[in-house]
C-alpha positions in Angstrom: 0.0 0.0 0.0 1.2 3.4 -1.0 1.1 6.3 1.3 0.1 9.7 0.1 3.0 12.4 0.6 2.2 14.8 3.0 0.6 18.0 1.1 0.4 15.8 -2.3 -2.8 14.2 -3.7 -3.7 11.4 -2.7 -3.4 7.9 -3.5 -6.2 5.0 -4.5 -5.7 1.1 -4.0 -8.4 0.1 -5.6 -8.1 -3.7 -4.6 -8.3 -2.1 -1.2 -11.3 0.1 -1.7 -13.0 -3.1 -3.0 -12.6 -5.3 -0.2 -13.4 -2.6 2.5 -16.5 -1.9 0.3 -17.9 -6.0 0.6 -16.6 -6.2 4.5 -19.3 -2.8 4.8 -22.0 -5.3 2.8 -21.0 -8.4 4.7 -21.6 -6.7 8.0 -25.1 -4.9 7.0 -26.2 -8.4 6.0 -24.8 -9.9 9.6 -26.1 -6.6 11.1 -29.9 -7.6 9.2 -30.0 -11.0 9.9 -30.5 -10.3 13.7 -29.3 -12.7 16.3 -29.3 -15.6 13.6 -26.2 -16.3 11.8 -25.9 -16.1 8.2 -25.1 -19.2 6.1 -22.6 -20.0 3.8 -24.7 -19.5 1.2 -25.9 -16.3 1.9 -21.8 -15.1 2.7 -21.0 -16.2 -0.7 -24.1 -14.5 -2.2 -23.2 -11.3 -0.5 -19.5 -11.6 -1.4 -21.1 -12.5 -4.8 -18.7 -15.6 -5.0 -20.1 -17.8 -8.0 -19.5 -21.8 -8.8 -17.2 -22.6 -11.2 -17.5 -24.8 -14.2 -15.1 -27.8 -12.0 -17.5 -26.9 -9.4 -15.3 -25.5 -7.0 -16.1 -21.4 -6.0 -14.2 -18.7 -7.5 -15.0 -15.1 -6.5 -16.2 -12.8 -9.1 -14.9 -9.7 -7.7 -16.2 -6.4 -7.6 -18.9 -5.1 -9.1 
C-alpha cells in the first residue's frame, strides 16, 4: 500500500477500496439477519462468490 506524501494528492488502492466496500456489505447483512447467523450460502451471495465450471467457487470480484 502506498502512502500519500504529506501536502500531495492522494493515492487509490483500488483492490483495497473493494474489499473494505464487501466487508461494509458483509456486516449490514450480519447486522440484518439479527441474532441468527448467516449461512454459507448467503456469505457467498453477499460476497457475490459464484460456482465454477469444475465446481469449485471462485469469486467474481467487484462489481
Amino acid at each position: 500500500m502506498r502512502v500519500a506524501p504529506v501536502g500531495g494528492t492522494a493515492v487509490q488502492d483500488y483492490v483495497a477500496l473493494a474489499e473494505i466496500e464487501l466487508c461494509g456489505e458483509l456486516i449490514i447483512a450480519a447486522s440484518a439477519a439479527g441474532e441468527e447467523r448467516l449461512s454459507l450460502e448467503s456469505i457467498d451471495q453477499v460476497l457475490r462468490v459464484r460456482e465454477t465450471p469444475d465446481g469449485g467457487g471462485a469469486a467474481s470480484g467487484a462489481q
